[in-house]
mmCIF file as Biopython writes it, N, C-alpha, C and O atoms, coordinates in Angstrom:
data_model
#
loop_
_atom_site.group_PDB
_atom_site.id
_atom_site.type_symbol
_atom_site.label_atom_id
_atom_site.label_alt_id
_atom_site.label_comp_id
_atom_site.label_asym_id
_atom_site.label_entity_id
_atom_site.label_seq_id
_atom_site.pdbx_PDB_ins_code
_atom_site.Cartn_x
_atom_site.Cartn_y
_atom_site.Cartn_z
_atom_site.occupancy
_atom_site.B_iso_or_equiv
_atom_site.auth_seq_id
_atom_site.auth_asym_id
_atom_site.pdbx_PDB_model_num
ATOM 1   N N  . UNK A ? 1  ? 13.304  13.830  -8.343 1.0 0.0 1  A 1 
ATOM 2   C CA . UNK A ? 1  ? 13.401  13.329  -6.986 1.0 0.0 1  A 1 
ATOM 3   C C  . UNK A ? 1  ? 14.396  12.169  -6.988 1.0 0.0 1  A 1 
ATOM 4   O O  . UNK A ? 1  ? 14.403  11.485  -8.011 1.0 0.0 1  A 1 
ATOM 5   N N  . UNK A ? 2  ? 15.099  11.893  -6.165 1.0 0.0 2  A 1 
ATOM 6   C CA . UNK A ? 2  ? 16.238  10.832  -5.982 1.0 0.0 2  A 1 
ATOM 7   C C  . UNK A ? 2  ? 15.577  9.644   -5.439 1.0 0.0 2  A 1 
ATOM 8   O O  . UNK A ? 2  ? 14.719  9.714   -4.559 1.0 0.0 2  A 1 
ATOM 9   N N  . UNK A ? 3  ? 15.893  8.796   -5.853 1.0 0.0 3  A 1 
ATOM 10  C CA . UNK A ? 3  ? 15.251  7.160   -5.610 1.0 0.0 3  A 1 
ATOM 11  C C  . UNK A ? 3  ? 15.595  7.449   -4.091 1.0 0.0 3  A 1 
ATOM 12  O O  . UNK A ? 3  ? 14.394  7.520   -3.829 1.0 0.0 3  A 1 
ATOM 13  N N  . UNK A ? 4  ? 15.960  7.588   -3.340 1.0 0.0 4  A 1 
ATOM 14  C CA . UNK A ? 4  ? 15.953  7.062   -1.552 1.0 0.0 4  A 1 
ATOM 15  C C  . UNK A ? 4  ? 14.924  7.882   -1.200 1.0 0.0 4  A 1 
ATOM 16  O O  . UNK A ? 4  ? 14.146  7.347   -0.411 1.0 0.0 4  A 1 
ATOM 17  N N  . UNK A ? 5  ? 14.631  9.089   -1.541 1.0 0.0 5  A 1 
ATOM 18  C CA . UNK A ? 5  ? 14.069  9.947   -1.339 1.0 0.0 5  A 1 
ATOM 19  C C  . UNK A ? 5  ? 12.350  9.600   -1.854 1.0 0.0 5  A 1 
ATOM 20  O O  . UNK A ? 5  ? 11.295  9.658   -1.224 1.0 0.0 5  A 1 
ATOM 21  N N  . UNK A ? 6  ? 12.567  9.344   -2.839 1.0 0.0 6  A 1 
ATOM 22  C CA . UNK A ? 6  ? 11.139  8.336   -3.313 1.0 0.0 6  A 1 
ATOM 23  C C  . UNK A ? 6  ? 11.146  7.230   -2.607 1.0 0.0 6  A 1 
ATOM 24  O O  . UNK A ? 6  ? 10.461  7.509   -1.623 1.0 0.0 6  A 1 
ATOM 25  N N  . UNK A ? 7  ? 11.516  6.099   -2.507 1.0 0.0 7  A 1 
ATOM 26  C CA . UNK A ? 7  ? 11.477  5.266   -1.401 1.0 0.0 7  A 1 
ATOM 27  C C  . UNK A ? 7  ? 11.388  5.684   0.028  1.0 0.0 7  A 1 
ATOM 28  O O  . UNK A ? 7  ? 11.085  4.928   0.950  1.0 0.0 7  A 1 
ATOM 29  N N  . UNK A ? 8  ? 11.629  6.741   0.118  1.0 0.0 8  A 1 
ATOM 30  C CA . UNK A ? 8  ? 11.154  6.424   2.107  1.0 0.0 8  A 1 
ATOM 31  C C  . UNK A ? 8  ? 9.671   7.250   1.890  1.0 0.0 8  A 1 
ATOM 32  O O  . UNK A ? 8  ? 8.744   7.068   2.679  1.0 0.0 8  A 1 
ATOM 33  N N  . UNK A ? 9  ? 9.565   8.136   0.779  1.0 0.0 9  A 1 
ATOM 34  C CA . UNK A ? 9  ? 8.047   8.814   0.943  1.0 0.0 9  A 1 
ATOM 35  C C  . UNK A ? 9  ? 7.294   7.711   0.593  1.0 0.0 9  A 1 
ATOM 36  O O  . UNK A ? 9  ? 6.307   7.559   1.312  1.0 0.0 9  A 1 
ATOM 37  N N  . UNK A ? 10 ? 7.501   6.570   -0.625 1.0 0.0 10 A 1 
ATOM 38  C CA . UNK A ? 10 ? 6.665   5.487   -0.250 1.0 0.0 10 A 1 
ATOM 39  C C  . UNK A ? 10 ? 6.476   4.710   0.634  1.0 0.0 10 A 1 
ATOM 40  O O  . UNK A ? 10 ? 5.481   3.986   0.606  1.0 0.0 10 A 1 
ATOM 41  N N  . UNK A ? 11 ? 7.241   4.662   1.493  1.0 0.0 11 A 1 
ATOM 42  C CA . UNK A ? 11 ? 7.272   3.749   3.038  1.0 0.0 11 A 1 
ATOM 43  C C  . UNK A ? 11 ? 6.346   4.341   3.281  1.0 0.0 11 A 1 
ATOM 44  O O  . UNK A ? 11 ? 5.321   3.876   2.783  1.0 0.0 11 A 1 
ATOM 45  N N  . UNK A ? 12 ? 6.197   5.506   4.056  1.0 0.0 12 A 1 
ATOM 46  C CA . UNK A ? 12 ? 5.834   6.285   4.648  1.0 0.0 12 A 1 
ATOM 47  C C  . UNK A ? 12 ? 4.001   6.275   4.293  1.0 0.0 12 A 1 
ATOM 48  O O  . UNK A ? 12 ? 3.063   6.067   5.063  1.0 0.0 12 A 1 
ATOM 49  N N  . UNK A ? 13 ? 4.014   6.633   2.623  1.0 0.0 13 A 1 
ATOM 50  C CA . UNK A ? 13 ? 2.360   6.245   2.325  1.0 0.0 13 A 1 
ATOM 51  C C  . UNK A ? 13 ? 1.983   4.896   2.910  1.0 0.0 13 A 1 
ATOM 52  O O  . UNK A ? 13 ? 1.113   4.576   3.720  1.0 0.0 13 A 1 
ATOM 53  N N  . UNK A ? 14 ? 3.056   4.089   2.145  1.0 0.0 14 A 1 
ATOM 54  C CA . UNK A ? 14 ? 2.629   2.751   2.921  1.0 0.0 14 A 1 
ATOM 55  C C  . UNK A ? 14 ? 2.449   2.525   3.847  1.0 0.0 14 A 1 
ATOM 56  O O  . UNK A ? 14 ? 2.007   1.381   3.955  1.0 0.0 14 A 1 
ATOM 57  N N  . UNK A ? 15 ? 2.584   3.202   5.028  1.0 0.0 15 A 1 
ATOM 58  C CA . UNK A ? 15 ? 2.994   2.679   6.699  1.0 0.0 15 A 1 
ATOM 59  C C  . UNK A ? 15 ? 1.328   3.657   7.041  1.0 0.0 15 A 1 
ATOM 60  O O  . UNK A ? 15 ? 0.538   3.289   7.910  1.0 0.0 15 A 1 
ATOM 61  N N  . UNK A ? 16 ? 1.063   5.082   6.015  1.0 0.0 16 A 1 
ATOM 62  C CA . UNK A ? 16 ? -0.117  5.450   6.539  1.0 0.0 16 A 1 
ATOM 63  C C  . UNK A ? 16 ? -1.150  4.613   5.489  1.0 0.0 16 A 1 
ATOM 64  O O  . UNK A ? 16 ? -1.565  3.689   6.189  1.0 0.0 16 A 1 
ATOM 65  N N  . UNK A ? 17 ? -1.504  4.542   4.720  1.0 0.0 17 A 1 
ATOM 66  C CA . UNK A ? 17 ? -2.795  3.594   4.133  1.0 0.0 17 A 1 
ATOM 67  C C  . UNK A ? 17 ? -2.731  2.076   4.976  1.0 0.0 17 A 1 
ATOM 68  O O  . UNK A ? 17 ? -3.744  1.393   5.126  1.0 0.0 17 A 1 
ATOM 69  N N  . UNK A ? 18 ? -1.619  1.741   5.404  1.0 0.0 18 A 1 
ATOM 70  C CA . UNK A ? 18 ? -2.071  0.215   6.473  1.0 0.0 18 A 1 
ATOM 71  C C  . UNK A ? 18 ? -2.991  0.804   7.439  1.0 0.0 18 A 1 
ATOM 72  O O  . UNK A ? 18 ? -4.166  0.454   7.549  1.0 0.0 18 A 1 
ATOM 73  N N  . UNK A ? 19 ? -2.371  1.790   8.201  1.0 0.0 19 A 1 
ATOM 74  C CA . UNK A ? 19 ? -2.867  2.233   9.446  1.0 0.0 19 A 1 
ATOM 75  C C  . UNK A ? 19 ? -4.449  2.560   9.161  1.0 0.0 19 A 1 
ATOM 76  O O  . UNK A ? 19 ? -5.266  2.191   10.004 1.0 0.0 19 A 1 
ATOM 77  N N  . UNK A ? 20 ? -5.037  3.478   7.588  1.0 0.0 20 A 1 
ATOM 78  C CA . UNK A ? 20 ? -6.105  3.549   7.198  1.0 0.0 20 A 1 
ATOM 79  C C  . UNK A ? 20 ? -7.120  2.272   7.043  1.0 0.0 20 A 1 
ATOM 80  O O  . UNK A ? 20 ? -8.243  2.001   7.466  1.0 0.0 20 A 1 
ATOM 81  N N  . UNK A ? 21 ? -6.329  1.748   6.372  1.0 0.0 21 A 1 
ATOM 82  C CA . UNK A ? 21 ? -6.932  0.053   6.089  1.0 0.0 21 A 1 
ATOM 83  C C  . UNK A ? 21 ? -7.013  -0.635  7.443  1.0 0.0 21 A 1 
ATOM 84  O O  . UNK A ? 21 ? -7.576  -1.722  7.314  1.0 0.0 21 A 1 
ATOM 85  N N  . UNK A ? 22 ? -6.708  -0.425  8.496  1.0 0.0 22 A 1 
ATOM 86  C CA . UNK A ? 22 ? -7.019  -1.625  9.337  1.0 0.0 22 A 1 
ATOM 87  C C  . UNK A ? 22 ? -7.869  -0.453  10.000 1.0 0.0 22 A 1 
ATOM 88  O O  . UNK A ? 22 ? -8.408  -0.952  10.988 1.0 0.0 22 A 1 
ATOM 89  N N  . UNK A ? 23 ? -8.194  0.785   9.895  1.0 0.0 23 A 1 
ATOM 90  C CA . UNK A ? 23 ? -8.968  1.587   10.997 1.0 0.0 23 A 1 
ATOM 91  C C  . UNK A ? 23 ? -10.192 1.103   10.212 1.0 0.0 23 A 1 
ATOM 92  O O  . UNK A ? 23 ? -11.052 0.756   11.021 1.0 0.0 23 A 1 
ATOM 93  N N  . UNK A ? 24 ? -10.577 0.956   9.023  1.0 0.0 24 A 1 
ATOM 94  C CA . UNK A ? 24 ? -11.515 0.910   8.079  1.0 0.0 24 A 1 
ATOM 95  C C  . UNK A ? 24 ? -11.765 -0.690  8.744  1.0 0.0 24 A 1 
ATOM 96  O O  . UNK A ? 24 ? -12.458 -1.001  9.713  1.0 0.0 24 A 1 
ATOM 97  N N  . UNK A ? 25 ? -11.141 -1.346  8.070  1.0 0.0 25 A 1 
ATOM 98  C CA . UNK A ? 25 ? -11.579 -2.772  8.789  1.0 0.0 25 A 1 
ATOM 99  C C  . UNK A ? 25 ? -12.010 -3.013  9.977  1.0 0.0 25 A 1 
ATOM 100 O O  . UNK A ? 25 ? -12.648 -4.065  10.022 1.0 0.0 25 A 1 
ATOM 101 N N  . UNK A ? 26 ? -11.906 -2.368  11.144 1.0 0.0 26 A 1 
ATOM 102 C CA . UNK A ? 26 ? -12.078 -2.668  12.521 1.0 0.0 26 A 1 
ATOM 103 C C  . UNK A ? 26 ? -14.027 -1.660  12.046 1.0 0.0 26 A 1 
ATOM 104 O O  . UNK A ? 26 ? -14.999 -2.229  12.543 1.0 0.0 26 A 1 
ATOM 105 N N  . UNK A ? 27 ? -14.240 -0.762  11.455 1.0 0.0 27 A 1 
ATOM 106 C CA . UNK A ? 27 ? -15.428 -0.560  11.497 1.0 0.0 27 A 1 
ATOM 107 C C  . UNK A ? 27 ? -16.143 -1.717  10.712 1.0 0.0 27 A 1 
ATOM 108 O O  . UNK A ? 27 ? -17.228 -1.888  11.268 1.0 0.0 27 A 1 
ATOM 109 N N  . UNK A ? 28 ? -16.029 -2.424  9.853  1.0 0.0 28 A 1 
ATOM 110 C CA . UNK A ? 28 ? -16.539 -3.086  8.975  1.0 0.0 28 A 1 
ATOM 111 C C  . UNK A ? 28 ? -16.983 -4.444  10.051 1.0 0.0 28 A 1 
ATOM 112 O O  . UNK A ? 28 ? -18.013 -5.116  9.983  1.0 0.0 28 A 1 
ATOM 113 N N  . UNK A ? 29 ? -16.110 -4.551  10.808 1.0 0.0 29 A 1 
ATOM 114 C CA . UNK A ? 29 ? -16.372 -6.014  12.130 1.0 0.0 29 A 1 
ATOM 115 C C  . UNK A ? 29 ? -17.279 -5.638  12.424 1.0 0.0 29 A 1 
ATOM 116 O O  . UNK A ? 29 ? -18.167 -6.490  12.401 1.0 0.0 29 A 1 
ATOM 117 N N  . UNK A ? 30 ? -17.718 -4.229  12.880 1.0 0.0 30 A 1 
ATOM 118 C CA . UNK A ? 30 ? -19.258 -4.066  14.087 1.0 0.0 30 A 1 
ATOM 119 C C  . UNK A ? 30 ? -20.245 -4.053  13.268 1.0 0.0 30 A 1 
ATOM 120 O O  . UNK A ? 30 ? -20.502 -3.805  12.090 1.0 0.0 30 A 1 
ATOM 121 N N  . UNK A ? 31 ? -21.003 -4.583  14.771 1.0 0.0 31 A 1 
ATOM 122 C CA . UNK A ? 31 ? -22.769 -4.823  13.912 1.0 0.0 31 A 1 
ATOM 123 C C  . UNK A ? 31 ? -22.896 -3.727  13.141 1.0 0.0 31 A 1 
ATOM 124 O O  . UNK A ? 31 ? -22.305 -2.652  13.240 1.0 0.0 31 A 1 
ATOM 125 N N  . UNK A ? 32 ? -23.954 -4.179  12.136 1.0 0.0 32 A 1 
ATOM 126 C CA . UNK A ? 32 ? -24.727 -3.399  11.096 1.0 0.0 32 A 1 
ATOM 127 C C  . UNK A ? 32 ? -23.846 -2.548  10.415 1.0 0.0 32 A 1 
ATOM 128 O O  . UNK A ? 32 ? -24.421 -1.505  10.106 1.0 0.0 32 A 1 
ATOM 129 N N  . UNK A ? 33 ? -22.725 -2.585  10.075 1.0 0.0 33 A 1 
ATOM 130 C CA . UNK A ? 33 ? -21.926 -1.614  9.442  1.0 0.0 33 A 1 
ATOM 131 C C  . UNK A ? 33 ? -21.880 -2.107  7.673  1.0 0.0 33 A 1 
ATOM 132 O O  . UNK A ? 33 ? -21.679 -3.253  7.270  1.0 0.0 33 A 1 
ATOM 133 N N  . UNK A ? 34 ? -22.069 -1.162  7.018  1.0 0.0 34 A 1 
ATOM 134 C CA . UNK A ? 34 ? -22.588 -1.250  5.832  1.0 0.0 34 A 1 
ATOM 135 C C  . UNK A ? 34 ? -21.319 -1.610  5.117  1.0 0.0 34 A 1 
ATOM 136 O O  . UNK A ? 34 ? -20.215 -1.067  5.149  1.0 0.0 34 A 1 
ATOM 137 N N  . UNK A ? 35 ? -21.766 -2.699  4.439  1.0 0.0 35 A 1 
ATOM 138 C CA . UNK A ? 35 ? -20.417 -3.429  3.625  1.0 0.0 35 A 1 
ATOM 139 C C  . UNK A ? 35 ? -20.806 -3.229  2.520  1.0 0.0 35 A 1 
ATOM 140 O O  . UNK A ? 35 ? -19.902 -3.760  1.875  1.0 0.0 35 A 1 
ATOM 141 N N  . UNK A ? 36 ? -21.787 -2.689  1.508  1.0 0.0 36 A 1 
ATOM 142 C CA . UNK A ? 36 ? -21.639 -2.466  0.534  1.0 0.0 36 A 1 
ATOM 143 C C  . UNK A ? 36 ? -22.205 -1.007  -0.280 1.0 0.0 36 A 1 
ATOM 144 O O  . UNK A ? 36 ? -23.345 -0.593  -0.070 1.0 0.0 36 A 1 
ATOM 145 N N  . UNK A ? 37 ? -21.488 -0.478  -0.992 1.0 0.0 37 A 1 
ATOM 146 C CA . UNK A ? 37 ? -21.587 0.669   -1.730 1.0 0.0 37 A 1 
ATOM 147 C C  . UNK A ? 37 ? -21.765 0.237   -3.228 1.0 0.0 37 A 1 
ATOM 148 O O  . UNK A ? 37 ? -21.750 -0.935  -3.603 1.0 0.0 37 A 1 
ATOM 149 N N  . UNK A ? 38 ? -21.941 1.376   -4.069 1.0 0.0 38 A 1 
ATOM 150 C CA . UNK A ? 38 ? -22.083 1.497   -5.196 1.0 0.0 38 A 1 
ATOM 151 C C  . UNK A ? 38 ? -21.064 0.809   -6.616 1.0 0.0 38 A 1 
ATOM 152 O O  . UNK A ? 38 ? -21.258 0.496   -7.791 1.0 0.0 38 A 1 
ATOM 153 N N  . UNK A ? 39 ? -20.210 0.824   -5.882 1.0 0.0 39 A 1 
ATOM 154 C CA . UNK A ? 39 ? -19.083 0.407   -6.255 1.0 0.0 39 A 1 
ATOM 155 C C  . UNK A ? 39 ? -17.913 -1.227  -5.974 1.0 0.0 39 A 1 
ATOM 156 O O  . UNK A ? 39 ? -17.119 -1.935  -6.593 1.0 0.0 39 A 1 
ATOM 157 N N  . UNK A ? 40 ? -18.539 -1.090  -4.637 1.0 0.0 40 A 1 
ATOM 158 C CA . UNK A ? 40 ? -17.594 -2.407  -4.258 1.0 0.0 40 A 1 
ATOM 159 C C  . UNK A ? 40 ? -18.370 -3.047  -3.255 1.0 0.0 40 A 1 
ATOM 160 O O  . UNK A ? 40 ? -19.402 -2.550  -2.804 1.0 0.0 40 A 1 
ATOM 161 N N  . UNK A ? 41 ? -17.852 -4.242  -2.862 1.0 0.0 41 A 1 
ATOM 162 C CA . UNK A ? 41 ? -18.849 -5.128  -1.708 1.0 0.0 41 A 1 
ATOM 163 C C  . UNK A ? 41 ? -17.465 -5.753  -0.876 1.0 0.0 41 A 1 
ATOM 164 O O  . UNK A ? 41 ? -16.562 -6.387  -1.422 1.0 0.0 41 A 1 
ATOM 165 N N  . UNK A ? 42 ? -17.546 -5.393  0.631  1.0 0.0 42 A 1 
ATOM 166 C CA . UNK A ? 42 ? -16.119 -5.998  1.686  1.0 0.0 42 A 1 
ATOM 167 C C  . UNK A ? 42 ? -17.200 -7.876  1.736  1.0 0.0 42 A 1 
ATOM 168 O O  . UNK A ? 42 ? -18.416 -7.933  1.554  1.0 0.0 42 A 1 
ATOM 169 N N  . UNK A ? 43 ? -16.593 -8.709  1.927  1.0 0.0 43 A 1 
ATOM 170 C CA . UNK A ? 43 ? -16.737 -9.601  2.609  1.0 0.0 43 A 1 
ATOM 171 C C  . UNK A ? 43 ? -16.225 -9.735  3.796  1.0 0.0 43 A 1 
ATOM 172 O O  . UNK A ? 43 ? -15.074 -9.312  3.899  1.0 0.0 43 A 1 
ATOM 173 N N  . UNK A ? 44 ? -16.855 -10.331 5.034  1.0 0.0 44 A 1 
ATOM 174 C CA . UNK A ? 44 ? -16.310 -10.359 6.173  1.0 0.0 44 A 1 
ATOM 175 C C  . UNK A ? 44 ? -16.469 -11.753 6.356  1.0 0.0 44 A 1 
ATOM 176 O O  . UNK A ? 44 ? -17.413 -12.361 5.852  1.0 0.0 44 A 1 
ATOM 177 N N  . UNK A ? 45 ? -15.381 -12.425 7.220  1.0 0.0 45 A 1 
ATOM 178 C CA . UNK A ? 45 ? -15.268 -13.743 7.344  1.0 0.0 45 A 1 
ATOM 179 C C  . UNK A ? 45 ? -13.956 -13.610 8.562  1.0 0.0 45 A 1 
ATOM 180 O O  . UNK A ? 45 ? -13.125 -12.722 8.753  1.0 0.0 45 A 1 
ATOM 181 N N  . UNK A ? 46 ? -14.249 -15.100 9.343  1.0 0.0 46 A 1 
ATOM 182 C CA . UNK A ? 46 ? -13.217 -15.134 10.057 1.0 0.0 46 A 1 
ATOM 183 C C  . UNK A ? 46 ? -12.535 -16.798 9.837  1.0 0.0 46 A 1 
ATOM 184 O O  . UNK A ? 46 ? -12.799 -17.974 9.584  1.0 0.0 46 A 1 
ATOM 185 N N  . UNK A ? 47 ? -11.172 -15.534 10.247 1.0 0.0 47 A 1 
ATOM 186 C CA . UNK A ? 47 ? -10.444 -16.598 9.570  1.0 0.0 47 A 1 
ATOM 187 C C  . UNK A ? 47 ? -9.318  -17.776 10.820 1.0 0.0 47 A 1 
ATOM 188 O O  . UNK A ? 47 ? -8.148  -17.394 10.775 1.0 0.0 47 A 1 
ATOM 189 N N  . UNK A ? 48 ? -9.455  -18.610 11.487 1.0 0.0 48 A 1 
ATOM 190 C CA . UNK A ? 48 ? -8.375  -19.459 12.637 1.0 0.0 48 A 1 
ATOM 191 C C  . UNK A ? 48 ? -7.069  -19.531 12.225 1.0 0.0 48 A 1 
ATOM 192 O O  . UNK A ? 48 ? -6.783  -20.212 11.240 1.0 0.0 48 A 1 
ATOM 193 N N  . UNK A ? 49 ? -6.204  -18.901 12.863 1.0 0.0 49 A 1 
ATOM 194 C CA . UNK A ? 49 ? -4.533  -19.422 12.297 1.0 0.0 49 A 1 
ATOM 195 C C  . UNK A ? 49 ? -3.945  -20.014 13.917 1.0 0.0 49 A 1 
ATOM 196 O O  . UNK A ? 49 ? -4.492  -19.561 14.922 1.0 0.0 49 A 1 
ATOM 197 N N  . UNK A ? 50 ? -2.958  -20.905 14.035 1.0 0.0 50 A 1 
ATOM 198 C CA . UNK A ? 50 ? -2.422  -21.156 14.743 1.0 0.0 50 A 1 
ATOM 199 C C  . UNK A ? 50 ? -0.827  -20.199 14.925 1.0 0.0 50 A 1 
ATOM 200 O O  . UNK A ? 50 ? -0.142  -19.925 13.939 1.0 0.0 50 A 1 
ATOM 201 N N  . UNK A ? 51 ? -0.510  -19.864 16.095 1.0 0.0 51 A 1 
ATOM 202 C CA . UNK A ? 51 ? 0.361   -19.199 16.174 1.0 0.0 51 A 1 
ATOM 203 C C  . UNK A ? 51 ? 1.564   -19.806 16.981 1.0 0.0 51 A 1 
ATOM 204 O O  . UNK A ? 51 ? 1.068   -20.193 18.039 1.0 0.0 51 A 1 
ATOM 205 N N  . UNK A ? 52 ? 2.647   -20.021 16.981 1.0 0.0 52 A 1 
ATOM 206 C CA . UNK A ? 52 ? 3.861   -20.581 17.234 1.0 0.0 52 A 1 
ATOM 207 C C  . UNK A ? 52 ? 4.770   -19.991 18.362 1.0 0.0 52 A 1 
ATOM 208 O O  . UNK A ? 52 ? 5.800   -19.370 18.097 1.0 0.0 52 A 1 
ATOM 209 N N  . UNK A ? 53 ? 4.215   -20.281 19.973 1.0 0.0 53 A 1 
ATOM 210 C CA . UNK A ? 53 ? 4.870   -19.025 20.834 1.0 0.0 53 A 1 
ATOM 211 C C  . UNK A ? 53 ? 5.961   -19.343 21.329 1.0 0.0 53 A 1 
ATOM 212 O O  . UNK A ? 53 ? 5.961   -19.726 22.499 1.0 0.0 53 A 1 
ATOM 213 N N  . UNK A ? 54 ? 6.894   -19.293 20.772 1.0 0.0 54 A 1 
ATOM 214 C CA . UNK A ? 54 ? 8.665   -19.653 20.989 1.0 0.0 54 A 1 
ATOM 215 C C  . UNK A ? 54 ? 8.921   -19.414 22.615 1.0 0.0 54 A 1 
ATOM 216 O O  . UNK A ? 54 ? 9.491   -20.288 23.268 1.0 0.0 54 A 1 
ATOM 217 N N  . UNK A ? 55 ? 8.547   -18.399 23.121 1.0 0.0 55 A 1 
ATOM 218 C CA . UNK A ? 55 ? 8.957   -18.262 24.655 1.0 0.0 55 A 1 
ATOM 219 C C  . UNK A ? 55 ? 7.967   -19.269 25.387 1.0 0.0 55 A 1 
ATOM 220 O O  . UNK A ? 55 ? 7.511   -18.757 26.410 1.0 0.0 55 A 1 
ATOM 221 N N  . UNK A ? 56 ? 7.634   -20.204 25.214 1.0 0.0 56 A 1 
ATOM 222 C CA . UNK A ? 56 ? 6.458   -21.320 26.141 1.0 0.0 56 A 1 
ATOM 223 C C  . UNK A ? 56 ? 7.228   -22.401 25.869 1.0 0.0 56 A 1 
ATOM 224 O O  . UNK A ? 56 ? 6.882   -23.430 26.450 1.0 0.0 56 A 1 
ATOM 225 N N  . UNK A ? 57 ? 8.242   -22.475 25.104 1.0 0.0 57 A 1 
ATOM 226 C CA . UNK A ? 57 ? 9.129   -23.914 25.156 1.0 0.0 57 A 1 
ATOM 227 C C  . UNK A ? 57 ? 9.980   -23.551 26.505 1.0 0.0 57 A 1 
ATOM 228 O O  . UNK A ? 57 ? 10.197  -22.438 26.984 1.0 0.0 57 A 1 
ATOM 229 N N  . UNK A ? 58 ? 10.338  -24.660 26.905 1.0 0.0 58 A 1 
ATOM 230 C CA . UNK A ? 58 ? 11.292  -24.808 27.789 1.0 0.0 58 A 1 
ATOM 231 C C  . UNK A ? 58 ? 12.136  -24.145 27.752 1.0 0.0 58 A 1 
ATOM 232 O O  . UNK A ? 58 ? 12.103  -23.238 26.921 1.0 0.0 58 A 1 
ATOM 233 N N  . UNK A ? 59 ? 13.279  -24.280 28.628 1.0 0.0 59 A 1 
ATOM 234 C CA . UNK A ? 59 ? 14.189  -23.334 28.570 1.0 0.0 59 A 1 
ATOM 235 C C  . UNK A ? 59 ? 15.629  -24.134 28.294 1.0 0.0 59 A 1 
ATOM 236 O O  . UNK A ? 59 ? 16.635  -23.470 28.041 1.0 0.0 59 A 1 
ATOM 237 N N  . UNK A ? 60 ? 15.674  -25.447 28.348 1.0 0.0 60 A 1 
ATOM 238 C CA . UNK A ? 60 ? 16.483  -26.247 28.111 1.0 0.0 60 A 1 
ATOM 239 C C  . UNK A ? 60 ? 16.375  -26.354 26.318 1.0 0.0 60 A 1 
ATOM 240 O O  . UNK A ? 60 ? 17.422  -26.734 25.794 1.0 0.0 60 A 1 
ATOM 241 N N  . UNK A ? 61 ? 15.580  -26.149 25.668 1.0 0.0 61 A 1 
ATOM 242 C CA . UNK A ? 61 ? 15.009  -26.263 24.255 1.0 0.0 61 A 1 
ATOM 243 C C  . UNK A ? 61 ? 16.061  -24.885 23.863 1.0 0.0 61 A 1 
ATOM 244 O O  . UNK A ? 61 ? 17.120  -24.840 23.237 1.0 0.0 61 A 1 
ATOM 245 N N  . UNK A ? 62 ? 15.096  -23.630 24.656 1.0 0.0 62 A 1 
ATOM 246 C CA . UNK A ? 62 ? 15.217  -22.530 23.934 1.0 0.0 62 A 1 
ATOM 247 C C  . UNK A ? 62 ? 16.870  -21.816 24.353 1.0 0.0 62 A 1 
ATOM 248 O O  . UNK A ? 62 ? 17.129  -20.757 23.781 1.0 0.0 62 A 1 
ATOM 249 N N  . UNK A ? 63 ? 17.870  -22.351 25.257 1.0 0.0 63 A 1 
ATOM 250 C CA . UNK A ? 63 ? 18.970  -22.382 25.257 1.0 0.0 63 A 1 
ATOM 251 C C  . UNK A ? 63 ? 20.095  -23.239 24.554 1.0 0.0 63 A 1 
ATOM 252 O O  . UNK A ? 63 ? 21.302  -23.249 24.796 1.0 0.0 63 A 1 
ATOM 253 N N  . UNK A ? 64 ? 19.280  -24.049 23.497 1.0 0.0 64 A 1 
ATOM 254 C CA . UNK A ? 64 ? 20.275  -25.078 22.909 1.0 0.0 64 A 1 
ATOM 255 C C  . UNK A ? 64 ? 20.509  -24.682 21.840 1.0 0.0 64 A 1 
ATOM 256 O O  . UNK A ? 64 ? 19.515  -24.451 21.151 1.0 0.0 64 A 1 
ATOM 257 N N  . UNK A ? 65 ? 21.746  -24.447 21.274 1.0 0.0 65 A 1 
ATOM 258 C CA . UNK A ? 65 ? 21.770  -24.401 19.649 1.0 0.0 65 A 1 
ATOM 259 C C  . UNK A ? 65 ? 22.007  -25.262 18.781 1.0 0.0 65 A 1 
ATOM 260 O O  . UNK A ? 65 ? 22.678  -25.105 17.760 1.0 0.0 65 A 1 
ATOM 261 N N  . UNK A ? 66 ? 21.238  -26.623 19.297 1.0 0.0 66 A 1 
ATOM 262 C CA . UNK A ? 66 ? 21.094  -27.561 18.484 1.0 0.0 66 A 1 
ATOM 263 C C  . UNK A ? 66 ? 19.620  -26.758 17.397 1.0 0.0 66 A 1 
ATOM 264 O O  . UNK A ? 66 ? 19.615  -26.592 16.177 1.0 0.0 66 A 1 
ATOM 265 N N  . UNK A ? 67 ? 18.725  -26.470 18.228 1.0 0.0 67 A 1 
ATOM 266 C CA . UNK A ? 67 ? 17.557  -26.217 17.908 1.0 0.0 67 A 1 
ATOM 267 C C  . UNK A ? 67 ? 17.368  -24.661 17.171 1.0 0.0 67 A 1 
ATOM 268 O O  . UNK A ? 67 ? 16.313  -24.174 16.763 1.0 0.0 67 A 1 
ATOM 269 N N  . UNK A ? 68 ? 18.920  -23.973 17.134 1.0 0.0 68 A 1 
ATOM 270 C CA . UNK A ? 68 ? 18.824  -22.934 16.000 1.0 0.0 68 A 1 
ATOM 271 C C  . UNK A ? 68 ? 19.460  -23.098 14.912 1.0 0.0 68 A 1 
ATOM 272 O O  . UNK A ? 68 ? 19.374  -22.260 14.015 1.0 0.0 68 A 1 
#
C-alpha cells in the first residue's frame, strides 16, 4: 500500500473511532449508565474551561492589526 494511501485510510479510522468515542461518552453522562465492566472502569467528572470568543470584542479591536 502507498503511504498517502495509508494515511488517508488512517484519517478516516480516526475521524470514525472519534465519532464512536464521543457516541460512547454521551451514554456514559446519563443516569445509571454502567461505568464499569470486567475489564476497565470510565470515570466521569466534569471538567470548567473558559473559552475565548473573539467575535464579542469590539469591532475597533477586531479591525486593527495592531492586535494581529
Amino acid at each position: 500500500m502507498h503511504p498517502v494511501d495509508e494515511y488517508a485510510q488512517l484519517k478516516q479510522q480516526i475521524l470514525r473511532l472519534q465519532a464512536r468515542a464521543e457516541q460512547l461518552r454521551d451514554g456514559f453522562l446519563q443516569p445509571h449508565a454502567r461505568l464499569r465492566s470486567n475489564q476497565a472502569e470510565i470515570t466521569v467528572r466534569m471538567q470548567l474551561r473558559k473559552l475565548f470568543l473573539k467575535d464579542r470584542l469590539p469591532v475597533e479591536i477586531l479591525h486593527n492589526p495592531a492586535y494581529w
